[in-house]
VEXDREN-696484 format. One record per residue (C-alpha): residue number from 1; x, y, z. Coordinates in nm, 4 decimals, always signed. Layout:
# residues N
[NUM; [X; Y; Z]];
...
***
This chain:
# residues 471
[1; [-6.6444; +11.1520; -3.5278]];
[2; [-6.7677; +11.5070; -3.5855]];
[3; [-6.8944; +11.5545; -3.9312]];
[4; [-6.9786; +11.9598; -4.0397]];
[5; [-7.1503; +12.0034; -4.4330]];
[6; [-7.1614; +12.3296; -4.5800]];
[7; [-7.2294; +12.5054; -4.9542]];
[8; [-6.9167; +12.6398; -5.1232]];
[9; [-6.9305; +12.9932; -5.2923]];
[10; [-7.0829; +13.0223; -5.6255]];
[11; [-6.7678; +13.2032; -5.7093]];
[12; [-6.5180; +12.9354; -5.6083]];
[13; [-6.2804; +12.7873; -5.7856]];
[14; [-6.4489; +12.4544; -5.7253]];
[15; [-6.7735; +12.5854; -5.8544]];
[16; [-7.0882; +12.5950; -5.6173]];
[17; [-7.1742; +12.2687; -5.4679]];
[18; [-7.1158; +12.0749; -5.1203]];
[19; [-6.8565; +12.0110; -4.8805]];
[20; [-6.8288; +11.8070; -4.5850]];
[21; [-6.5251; +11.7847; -4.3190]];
[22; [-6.4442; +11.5409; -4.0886]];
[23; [-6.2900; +11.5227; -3.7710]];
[24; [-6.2694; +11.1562; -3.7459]];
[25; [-6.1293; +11.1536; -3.3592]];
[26; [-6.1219; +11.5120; -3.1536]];
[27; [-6.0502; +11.8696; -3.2969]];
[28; [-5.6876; +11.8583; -3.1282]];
[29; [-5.3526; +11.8943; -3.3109]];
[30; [-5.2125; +11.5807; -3.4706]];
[31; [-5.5352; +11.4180; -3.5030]];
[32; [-5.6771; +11.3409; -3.8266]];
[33; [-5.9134; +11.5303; -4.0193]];
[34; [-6.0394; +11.4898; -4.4061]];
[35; [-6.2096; +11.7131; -4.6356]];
[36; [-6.4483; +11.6025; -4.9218]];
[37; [-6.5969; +11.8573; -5.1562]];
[38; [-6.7921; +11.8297; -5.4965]];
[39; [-6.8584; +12.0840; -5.7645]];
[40; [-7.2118; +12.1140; -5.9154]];
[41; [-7.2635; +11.9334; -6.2797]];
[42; [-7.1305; +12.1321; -6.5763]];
[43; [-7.2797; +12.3722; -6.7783]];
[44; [-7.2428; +12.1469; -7.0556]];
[45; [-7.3637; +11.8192; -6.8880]];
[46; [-7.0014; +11.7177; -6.8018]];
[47; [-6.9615; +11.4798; -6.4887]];
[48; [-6.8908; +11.7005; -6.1588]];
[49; [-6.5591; +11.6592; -6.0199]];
[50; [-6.5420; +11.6006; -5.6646]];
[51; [-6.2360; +11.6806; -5.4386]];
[52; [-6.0580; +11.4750; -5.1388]];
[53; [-5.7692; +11.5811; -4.9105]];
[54; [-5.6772; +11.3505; -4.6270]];
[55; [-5.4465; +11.5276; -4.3326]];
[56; [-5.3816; +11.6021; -3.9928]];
[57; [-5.4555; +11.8957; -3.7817]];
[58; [-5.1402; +12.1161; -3.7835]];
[59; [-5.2494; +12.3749; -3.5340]];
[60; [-5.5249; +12.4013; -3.2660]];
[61; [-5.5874; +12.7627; -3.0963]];
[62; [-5.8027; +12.9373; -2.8520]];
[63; [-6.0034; +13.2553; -2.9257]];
[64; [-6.2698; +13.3708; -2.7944]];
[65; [-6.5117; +13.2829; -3.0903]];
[66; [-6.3652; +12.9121; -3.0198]];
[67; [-6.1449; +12.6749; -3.1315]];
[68; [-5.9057; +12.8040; -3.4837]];
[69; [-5.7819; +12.4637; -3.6827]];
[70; [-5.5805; +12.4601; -3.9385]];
[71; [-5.4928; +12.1497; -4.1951]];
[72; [-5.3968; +12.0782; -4.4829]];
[73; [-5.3820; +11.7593; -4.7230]];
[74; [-5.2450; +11.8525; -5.0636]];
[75; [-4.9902; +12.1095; -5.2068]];
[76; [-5.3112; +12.2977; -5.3758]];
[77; [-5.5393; +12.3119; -5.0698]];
[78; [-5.5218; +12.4619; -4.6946]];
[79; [-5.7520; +12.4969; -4.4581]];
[80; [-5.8338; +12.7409; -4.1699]];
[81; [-6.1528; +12.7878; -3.9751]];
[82; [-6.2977; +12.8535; -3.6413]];
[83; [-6.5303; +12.6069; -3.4465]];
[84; [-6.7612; +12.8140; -3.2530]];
[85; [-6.7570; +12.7379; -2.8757]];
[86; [-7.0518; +12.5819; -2.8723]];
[87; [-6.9794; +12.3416; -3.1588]];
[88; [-7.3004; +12.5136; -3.3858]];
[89; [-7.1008; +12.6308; -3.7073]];
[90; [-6.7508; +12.6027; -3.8503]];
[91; [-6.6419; +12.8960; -4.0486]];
[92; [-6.3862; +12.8028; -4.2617]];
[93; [-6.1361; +12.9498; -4.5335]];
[94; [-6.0516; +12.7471; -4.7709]];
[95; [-5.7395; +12.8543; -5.0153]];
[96; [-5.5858; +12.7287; -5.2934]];
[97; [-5.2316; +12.8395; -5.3566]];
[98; [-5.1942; +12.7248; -5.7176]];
[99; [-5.4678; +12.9310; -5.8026]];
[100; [-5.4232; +13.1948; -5.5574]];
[101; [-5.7908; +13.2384; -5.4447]];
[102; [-5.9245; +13.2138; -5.0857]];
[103; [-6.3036; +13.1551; -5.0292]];
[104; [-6.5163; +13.1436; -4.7330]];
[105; [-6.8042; +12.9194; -4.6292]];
[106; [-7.0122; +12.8005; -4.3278]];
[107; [-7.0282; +12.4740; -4.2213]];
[108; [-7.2669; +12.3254; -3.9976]];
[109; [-7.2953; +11.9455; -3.8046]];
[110; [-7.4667; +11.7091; -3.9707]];
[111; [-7.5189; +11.3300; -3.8587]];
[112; [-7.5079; +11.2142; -4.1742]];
[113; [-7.3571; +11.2992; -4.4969]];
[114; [-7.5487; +11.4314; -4.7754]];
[115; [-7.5885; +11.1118; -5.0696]];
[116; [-7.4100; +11.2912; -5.3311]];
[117; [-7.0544; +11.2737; -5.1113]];
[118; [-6.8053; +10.9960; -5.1379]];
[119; [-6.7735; +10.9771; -4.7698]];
[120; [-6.4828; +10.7504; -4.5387]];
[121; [-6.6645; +10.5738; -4.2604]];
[122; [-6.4258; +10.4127; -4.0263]];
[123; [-6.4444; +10.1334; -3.8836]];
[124; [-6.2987; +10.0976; -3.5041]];
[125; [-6.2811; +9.7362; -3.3820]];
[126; [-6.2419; +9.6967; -2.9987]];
[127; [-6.1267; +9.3937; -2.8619]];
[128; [-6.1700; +9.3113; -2.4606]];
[129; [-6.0002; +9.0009; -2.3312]];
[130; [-6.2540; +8.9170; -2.0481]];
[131; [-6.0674; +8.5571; -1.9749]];
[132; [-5.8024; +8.4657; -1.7702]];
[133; [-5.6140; +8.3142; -2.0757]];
[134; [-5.3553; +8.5304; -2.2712]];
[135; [-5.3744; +8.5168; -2.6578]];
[136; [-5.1569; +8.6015; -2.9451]];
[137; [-5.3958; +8.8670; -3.1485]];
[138; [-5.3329; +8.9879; -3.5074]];
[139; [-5.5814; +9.2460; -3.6101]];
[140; [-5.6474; +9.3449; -3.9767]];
[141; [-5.8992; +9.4002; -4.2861]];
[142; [-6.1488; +9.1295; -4.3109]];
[143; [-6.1939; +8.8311; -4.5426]];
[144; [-6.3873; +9.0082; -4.7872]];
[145; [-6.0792; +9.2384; -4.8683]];
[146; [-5.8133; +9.0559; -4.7925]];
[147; [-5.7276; +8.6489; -4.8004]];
[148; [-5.8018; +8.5094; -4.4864]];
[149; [-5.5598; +8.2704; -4.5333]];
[150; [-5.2610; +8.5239; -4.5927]];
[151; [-5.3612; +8.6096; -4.1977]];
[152; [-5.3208; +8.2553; -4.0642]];
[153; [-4.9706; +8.2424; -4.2079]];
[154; [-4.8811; +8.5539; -4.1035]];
[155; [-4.9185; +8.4196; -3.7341]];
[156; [-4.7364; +8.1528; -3.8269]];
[157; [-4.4268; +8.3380; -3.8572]];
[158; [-4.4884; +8.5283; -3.5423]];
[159; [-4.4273; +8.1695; -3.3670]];
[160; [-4.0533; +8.1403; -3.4991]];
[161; [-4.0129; +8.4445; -3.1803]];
[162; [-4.1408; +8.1854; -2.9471]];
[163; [-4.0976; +7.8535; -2.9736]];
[164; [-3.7672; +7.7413; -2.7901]];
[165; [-3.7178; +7.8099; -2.4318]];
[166; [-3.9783; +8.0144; -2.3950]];
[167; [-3.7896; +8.2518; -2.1528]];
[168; [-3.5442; +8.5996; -2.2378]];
[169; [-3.2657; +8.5154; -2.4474]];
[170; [-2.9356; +8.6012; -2.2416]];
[171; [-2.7820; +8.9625; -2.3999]];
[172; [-3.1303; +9.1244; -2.4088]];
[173; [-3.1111; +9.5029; -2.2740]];
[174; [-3.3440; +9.6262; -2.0459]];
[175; [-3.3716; +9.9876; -2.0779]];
[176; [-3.7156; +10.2186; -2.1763]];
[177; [-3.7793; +10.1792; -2.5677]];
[178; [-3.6209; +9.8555; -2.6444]];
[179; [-3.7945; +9.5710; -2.7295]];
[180; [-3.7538; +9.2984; -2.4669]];
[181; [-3.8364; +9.0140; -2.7088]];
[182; [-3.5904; +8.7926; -2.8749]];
[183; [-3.5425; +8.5693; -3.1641]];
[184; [-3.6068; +8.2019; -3.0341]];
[185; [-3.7032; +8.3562; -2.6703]];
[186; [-4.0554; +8.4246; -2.6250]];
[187; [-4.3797; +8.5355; -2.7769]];
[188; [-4.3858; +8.8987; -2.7359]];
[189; [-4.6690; +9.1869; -2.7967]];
[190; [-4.5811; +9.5158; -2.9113]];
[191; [-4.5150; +9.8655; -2.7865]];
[192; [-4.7904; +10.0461; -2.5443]];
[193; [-4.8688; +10.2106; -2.8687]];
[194; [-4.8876; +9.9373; -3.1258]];
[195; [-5.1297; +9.7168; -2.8207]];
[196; [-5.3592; +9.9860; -2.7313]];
[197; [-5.3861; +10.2284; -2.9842]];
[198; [-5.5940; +10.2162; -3.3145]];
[199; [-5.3602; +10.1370; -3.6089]];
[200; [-5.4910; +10.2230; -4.0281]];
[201; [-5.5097; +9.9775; -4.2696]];
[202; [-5.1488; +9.9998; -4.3328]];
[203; [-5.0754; +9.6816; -4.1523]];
[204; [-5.1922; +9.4847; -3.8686]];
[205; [-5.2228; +9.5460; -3.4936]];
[206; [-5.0314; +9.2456; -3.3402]];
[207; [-4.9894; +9.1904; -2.9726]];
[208; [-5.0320; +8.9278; -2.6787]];
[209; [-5.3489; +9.0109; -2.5279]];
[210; [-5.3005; +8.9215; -2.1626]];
[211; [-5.6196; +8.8699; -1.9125]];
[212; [-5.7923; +9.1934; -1.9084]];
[213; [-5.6633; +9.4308; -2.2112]];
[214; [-5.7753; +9.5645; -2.5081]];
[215; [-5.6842; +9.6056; -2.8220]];
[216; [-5.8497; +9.8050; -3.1216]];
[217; [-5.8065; +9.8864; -3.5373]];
[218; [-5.9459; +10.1621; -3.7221]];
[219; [-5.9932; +10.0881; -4.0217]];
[220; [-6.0086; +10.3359; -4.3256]];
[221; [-6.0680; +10.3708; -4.7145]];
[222; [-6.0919; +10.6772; -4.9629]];
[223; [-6.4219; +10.6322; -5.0478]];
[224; [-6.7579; +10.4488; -4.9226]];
[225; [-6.7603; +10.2202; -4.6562]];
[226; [-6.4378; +10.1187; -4.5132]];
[227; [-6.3587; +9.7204; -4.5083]];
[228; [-6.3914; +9.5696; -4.1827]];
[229; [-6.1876; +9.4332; -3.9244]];
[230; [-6.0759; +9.0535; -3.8844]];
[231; [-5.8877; +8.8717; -3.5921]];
[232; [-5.6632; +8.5901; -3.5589]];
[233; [-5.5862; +8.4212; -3.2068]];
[234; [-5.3074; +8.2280; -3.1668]];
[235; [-5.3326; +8.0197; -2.8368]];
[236; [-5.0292; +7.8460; -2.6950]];
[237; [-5.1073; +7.5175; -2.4704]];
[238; [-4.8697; +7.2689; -2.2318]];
[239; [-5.0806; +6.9583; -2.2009]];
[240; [-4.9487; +6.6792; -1.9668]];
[241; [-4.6972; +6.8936; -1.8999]];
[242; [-4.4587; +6.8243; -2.1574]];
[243; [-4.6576; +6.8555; -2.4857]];
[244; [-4.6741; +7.1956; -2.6651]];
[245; [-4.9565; +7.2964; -2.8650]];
[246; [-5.0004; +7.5590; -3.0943]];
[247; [-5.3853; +7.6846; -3.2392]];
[248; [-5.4983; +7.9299; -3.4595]];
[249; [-5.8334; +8.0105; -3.5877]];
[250; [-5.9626; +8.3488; -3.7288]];
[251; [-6.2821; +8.5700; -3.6660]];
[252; [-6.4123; +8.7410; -3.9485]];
[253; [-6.6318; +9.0831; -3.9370]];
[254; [-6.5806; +9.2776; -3.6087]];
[255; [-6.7395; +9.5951; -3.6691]];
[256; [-6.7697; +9.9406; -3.4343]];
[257; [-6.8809; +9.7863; -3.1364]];
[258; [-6.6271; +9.6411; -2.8061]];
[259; [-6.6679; +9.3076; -2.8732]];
[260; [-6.5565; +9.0437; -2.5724]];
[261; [-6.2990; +8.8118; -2.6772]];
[262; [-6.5292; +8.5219; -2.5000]];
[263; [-6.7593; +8.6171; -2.7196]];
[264; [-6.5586; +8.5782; -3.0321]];
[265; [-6.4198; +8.1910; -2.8358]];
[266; [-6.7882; +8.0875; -2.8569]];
[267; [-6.8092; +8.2200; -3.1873]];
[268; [-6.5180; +7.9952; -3.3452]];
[269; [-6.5995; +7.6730; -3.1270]];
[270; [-6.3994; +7.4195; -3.2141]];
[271; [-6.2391; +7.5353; -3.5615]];
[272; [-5.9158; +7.5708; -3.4507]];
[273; [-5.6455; +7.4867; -3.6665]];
[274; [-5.3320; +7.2774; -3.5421]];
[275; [-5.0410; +7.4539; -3.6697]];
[276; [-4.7741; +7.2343; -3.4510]];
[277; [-4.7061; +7.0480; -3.1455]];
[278; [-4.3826; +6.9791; -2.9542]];
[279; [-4.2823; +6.7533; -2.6863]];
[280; [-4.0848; +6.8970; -2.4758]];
[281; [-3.9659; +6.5703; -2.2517]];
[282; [-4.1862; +6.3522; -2.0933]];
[283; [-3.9650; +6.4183; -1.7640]];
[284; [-4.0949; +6.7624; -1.7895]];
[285; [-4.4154; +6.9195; -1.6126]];
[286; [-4.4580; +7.2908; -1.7291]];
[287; [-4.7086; +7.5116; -1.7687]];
[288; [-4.7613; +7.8110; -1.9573]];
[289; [-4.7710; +8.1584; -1.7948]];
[290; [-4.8751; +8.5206; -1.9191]];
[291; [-4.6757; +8.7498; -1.8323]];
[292; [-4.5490; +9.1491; -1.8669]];
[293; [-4.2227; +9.3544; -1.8069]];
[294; [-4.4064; +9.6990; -1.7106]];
[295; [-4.1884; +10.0282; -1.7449]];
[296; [-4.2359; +10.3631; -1.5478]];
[297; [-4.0129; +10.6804; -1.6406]];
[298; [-3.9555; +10.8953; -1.2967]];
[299; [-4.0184; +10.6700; -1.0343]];
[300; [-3.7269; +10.5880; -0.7824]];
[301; [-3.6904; +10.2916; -0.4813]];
[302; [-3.4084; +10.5233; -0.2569]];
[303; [-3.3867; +10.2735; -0.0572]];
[304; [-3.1255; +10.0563; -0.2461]];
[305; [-3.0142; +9.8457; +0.0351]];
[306; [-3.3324; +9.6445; +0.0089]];
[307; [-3.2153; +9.5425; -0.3166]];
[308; [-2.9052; +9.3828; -0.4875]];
[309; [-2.6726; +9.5110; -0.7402]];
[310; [-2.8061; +9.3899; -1.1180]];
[311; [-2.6256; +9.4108; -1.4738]];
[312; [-2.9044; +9.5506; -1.6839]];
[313; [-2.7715; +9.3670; -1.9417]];
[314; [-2.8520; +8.9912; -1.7095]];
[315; [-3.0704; +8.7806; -1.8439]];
[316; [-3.4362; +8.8166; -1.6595]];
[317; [-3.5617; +8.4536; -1.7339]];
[318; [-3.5088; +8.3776; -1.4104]];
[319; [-3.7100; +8.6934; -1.2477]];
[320; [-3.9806; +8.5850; -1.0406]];
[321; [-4.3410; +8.7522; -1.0881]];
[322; [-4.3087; +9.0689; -0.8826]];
[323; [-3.9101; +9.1068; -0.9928]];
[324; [-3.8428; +9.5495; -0.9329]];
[325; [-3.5845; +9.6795; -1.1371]];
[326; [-3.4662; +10.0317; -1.0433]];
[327; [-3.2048; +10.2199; -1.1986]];
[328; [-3.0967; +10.5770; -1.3256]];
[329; [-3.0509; +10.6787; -1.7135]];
[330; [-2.7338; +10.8666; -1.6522]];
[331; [-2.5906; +10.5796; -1.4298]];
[332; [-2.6963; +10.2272; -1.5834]];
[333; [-2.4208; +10.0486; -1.3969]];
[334; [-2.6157; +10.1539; -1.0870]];
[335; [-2.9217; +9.9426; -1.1144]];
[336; [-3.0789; +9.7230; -0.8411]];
[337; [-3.3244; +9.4447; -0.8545]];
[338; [-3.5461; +9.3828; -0.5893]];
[339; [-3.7085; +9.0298; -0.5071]];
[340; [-4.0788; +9.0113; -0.4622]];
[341; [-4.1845; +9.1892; -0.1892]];
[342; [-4.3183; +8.9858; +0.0729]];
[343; [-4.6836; +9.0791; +0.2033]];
[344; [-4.5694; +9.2245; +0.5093]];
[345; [-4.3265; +9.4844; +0.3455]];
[346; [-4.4680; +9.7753; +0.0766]];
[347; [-4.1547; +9.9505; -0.1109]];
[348; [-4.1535; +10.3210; -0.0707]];
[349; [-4.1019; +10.5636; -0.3968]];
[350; [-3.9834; +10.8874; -0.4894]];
[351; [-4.0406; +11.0345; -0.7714]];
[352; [-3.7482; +11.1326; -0.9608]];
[353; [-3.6368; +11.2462; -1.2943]];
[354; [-3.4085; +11.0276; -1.4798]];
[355; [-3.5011; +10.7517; -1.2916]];
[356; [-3.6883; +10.4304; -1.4417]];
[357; [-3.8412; +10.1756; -1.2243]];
[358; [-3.9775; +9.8009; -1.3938]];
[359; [-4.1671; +9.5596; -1.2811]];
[360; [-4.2391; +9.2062; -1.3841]];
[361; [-4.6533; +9.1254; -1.3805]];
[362; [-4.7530; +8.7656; -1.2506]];
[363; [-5.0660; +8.6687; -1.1851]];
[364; [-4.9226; +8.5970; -0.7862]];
[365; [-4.7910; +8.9347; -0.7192]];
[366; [-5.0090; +9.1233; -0.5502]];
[367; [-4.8505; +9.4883; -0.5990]];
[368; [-4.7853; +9.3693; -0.9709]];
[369; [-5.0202; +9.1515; -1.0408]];
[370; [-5.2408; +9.1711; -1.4077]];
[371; [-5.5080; +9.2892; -1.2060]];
[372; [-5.2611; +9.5781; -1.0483]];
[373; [-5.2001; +9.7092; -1.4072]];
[374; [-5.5563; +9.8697; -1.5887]];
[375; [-5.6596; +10.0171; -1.8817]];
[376; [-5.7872; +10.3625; -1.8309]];
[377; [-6.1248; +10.4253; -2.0445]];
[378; [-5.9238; +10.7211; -2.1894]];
[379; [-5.8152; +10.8430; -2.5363]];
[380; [-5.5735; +10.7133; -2.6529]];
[381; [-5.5856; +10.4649; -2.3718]];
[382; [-5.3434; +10.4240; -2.1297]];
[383; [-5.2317; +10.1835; -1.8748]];
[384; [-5.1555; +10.2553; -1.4796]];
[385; [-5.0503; +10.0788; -1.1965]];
[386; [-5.2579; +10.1060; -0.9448]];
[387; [-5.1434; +10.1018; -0.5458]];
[388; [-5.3742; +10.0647; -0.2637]];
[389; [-5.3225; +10.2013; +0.0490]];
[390; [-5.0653; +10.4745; -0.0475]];
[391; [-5.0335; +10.8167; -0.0442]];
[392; [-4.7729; +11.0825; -0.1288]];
[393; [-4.6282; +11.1694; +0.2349]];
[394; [-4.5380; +11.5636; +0.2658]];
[395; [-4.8071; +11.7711; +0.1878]];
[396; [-4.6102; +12.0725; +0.1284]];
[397; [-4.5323; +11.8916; -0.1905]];
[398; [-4.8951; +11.8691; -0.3191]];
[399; [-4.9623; +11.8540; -0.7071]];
[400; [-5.2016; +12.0136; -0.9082]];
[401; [-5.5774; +11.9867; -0.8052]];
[402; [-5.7836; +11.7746; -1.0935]];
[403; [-6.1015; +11.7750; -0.9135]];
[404; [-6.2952; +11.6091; -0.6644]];
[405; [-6.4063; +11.2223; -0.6432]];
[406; [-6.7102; +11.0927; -0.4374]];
[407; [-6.5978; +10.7488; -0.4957]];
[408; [-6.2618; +10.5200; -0.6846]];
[409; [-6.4564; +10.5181; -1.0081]];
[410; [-6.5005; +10.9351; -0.9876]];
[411; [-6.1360; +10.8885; -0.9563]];
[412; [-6.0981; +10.6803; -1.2434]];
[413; [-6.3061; +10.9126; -1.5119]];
[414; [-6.0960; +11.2027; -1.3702]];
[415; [-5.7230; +11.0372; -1.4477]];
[416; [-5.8803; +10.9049; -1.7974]];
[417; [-5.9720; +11.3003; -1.9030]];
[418; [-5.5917; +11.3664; -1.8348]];
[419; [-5.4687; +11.0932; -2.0192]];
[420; [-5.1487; +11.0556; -1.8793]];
[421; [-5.0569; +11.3626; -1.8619]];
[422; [-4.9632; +11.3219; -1.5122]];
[423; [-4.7064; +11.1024; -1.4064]];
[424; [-4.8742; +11.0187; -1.0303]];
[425; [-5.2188; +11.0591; -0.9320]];
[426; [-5.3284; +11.0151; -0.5723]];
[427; [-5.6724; +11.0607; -0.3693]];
[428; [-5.7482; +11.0580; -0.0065]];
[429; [-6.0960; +10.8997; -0.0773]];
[430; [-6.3913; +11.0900; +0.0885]];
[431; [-6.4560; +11.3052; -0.1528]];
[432; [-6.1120; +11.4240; -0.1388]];
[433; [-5.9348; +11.6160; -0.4551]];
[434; [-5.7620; +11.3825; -0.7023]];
[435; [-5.3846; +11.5609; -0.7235]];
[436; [-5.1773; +11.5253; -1.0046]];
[437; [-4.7765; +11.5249; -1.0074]];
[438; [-4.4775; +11.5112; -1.2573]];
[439; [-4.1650; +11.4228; -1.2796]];
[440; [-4.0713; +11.8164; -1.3601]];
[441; [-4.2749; +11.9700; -1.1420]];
[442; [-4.2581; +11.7313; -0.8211]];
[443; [-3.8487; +11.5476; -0.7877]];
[444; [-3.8483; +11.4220; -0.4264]];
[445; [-4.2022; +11.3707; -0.3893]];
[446; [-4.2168; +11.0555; -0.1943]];
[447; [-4.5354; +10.8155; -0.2271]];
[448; [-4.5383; +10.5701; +0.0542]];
[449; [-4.7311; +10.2745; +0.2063]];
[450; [-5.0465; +10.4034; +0.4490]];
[451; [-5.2850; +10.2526; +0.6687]];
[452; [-5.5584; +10.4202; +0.4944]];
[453; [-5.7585; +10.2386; +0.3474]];
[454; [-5.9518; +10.4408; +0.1032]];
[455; [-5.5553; +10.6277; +0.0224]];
[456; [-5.5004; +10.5424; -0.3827]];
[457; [-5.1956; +10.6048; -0.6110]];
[458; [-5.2355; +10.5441; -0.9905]];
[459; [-4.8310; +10.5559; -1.1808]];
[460; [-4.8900; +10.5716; -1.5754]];
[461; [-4.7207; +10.2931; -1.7652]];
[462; [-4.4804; +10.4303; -1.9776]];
[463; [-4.4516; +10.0791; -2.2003]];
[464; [-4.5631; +9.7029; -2.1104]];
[465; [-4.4259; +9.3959; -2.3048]];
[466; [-4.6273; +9.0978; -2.2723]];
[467; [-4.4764; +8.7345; -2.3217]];
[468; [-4.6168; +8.4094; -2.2387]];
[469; [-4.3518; +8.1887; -1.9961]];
[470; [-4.3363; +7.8124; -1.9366]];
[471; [-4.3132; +7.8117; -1.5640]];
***
């Protein structure tokens, strides 16, 4: 959060007093920014009136004084400034087009807002799941603003979506942007978007959080301290093998800080709440298993005689952890599935526009395993797919140069600071330059298996759906 507090004009049509903006994330288009400002008392003793527009930044430009934003919140009010390069002072023009005056001011950073402003102070819960248990998560404002009873049976209805066979209902489509859950099939998480990036406190943040995610809330009010952040976990249990059990319990007051989701286990103990059990047939002996259907736009296998012809309209219950998928946009009917690899085969891949490749995670699979898949430390944060021992095989077709990395986790930080901007990332290790492709840019760039062993390829995730499987 970058905070900048100024004076306003004598002369202004808000009369002298303060003003303080906020850029709650980064100064970057589309981000949100808000504006508080307060006139001085009245001449006449008369309460001040203070001003709030909430918006998004419309426009972000270079100059060579630094970085020109421009927002605006309301029909009255627009702003326009110019954040010096080294971040010191914000000049900004503020104009208001009922009244048809423009005024100018200089802001400067403050870490904390002056008393006298009715300030927003969000409130960005971070959730890490640091077990090797999936959990259904629901995310939203705490007890002390909201019921936290209304939350439990909210979950509850998030259940009807899994409790049946546990396993894809037959119909479901399988292309990029639909929802691979359906009614009576599965427990399912959300979007890429809805799992990993903050939502306001227009609704909840729901999604399965599998072994190793995160998930995270901002929450938001128009004035004072914003209400914090509450959880619900919803864990799903096969004991004996043929008795389902369902458990919620809550976790109240999450604040700013990452918290672990062992943490918040020890935390609630044993208050978990029995919302239902099921026998599923004492002949039975299942288990449950967290799973993901991972989906990356512009990757090709061309080798499609390793594979077999597949409907992408088939049911995928009965795709093995480590199921491939491969198939064009323009040619659905051509799509190929591809067992698991076994561990003395690698696929090889192309990249290629118009071409989607998906994967299903297992814990088992090695190349798509849950521990394959990782968040990047990046905002927003992203997922990739990492692949050891591979390396993009003509070097005429190199990428763009994003640096230098002594070591994996140099290569890490460097792919985070692009945030997916880059379809394929690869490094040679050694202090080697971490090279950046796209689909656009680099068609027929082929990224194959090496003996290498410090050779790394990172593919971002366009979309993961999570679902929990009784295996």
């Amino acid at each position: 959060m970058l905070v900048y507090r100024g004076k306003l004009p004598p002369h202004s049509d808000a009369g002298a007093g303060e003003i303080v903006v906020i850029f709650l994330e980064a100064i970057e288009q589309n981000r949100p920014v808000l504006a508080i400002w307060q006139q001085n008392a009245a001449s006449d003793g008369g309460v001040a009136q203070s001003h709030r527009t909430f918006g998004t930044i419309e426009q972000v430009t270079i100059s060579a004084n630094g970085k020109v934003v421009s927002f605006s919140g309301d029909l009255d009010y627009r702003f326009e400034g110019t954040v010096g390069s080294d971040g010191a002072e914000f000049v900004l023009d503020i104009t208001n087009g009922r009244a048809g005056t423009r005024q100018q001011t200089v802001l400067r950073p403050s870490s904390a807002i002056a008393p006298s402003i009715d300030a927003v102070w969000n409130k960005n819960s971070v959730i890490v799941n640091d077990t090797s248990t999936a959990y259904y998560c629901s995310m939203e404002e705490s007890s002390s603003h909201a019921d936290i009873k209304s939350i439990i049976l909210g979950s509850v209805g998030a259940l009807y979506g899994f409790i049946g066979l546990l396993t894809l209902a037959p119909g479901t489509p399988f292309i990029v942007g639909a929802s691979v859950a359906a009614q009576g099939a599965m427990l399912a998480g959300g979007s890429l978007v809805d799992t990993l990036i903050p939502s306001s406190t227009d609704g909840p943040v729901k999604t399965l959080l599998l072994p190793e995610r995160r998930m995270s809330r901002l929450s938001e009010s128009g004035y004072s301290v914003a209400p914090d952040n509450a959880v619900t976990l919803t864990q799903v249990t096969i004991r004996n093998g043929h008795i389902l059990s369902v458990q919620v319990a809550s976790y109240d007051g999450l604040g700013t800080d990452t918290v672990s989701l062992r943490y918040i286990l020890n935390k609630i103990g044993g208050k978990w709440e029995n919302l239902l059990e099921l026998d599923l047939g004492s002949d039975q002996n299942k288990r449950i298993e967290a799973r993901a259907i991972a989906v990356i736009s512009g990757i090709d296998i061309p080798n499609k005689l390793l594979g077999e012809a597949f409907d992408y309209r088939s049911n995928l219950a009965e795709c093995d952890g480590g199921t491939m998928i491969n198939y064009q946009t323009q040619g659905l009917s051509n799509s190929y599935m591809f067992p698991p690899w076994p561990s003395s085969a690698r696929p090889t891949f192309n990249i290629q526009a118009g071409s989607v490749l998906s994967f299903v995670e297992s814990p088992s699979a090695s190349l798509t395993s849950n521990a394959s898949v990782l968040t990047l430390e990046s905002s927003p944060l992203a997922l990739i797919w990492r692949l050891p021992q591979y390396g993009v095989s003509d070097p005429s077709n190199r990428g763009i140069s994003l640096g230098t990395a002594g070591d994996e986790a140099d290569m890490r930080r460097i792919v985070a600071q692009h945030g997916g901007a880059f379809l394929v990332y690869s490094w040679g290790g050694n202090g080697g330059p971490v090279l950046g492709y796209t689909a656009a840019q680099n068609s027929g760039v082929q990224i194959v298996p090496t003996t290498v062993r410090t050779d790394l390829v990172y593919m971002s995730v366009l979309q993961e759906e999570a679902f929990l499987k009784a295996v």
